[in-house]
C-alpha positions as CSV (number, residue, x, y, z in Angstrom):
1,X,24.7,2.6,13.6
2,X,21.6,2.3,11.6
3,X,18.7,0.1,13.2
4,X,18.8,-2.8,10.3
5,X,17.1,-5.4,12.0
6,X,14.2,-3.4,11.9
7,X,14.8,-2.5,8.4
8,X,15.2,-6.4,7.9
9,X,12.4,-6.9,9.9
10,X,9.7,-4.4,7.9
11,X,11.4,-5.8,4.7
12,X,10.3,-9.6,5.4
13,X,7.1,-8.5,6.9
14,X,6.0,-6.6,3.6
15,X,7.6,-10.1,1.7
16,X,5.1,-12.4,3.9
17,X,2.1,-10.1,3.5
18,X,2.9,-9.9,-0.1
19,X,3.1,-13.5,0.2
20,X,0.4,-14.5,2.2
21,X,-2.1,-11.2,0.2
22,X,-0.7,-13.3,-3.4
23,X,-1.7,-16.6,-2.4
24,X,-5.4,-16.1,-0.7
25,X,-5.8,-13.9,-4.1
26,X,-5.0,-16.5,-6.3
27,X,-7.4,-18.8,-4.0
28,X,-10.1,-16.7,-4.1
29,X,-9.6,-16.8,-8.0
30,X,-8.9,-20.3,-8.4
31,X,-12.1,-21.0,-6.4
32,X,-14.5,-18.7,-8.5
33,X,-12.9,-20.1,-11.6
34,X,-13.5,-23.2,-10.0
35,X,-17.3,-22.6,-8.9
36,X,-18.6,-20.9,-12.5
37,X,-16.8,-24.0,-14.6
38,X,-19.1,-26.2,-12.7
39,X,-22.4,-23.8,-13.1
40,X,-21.5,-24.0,-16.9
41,X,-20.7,-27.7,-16.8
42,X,-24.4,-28.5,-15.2
């Protein structure tokens, strides 16, 4: 019998690092985005 719950296991842990990675990049966007409208807006 195959070992699936480990294969489930690496398969959600690649989804929440995928996850997680996506949403501190789009953060880390957002907030430079954020910072250079209000050097241009001063």
């Amino acid at each position: 019998m195959p070992d699936i719950t480990g294969q489930l296991l690496r398969h959600l842990n690649s989804d929440l690092m995928n996850a997680i990675f996506t949403s501190n990049a789009w953060c880390a966007t957002s907030t430079k985005a954020e910072i250079s409208f209000r050097i241009a807006s001063n």
